[in-house]
N, C-alpha and C positions, 0 to 999 in steps of 0.2 A: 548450473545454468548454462545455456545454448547463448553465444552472444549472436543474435542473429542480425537486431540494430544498432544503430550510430551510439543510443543510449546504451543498451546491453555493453556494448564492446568496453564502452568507459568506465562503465561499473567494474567490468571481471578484471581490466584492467588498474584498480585500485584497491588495495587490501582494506582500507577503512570503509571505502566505500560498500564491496562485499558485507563488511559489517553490519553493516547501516541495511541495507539490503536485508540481512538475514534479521534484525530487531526489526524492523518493519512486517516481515512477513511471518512474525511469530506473534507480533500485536496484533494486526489485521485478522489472522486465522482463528486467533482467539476469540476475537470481536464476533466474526464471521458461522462460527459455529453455534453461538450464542443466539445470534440473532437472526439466521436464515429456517427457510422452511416453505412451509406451505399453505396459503389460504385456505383452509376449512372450508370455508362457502366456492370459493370459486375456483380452487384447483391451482391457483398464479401463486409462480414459483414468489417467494420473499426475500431478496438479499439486499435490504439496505445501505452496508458497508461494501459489498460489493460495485454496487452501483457508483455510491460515492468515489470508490478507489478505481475506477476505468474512467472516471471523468477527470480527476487529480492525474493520475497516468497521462493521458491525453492533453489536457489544459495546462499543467501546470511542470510535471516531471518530465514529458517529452520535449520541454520548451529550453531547459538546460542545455546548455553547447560544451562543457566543460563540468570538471572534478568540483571544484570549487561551488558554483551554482548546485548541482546535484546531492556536496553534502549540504547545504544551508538547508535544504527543500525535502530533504531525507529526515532533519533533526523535526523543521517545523510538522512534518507531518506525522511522526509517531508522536511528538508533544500532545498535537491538535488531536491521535487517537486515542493519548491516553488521556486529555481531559475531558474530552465529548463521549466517550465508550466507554466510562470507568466503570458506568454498572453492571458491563459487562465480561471486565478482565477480569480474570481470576490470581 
């Protein structure tokens, strides 16, 4: 990872955080592949967990000022994917 923001920099700068990071982005991708694609009728791309996680990024993870805030928000949020997405984790 490139730390380009305030966020980024916090993360690369903490090794659990990294952590937390990389199980985030192996539930999400999981979820992501499962459940993306393509409308049949209409051509519109489909990425529901997508969408959800640049809203959470935005709302919720960019809103962290610090390590502490980031992992709370890092745990709740793979928790919240693996009970909402479990049909989809393998």
């Amino acid at each position: 990872m490139i730390a380009k923001t305030k966020i980024d920099k916090i993360i690369c700068s903490d090794s659990n955080l990294l952590e937390l990071d990389s199980e985030l982005d192996t539930v999400f991708t999981n979820v992501q592949q499962e459940t993306s694609g393509v409308n049949g009728e209409t051509g519109e791309r489909i990425d529901p967990i997508g969408k959800e996680q640049r809203i959470w990024i935005k709302k919720v993870r960019d809103k962290c000022s610090d390590v502490a805030c980031l992992k709370i928000i890092y745990k709740k949020r793979i928790d919240q994917i693996n009970k909402e997405w479990s049909n989809y984790l393998q």
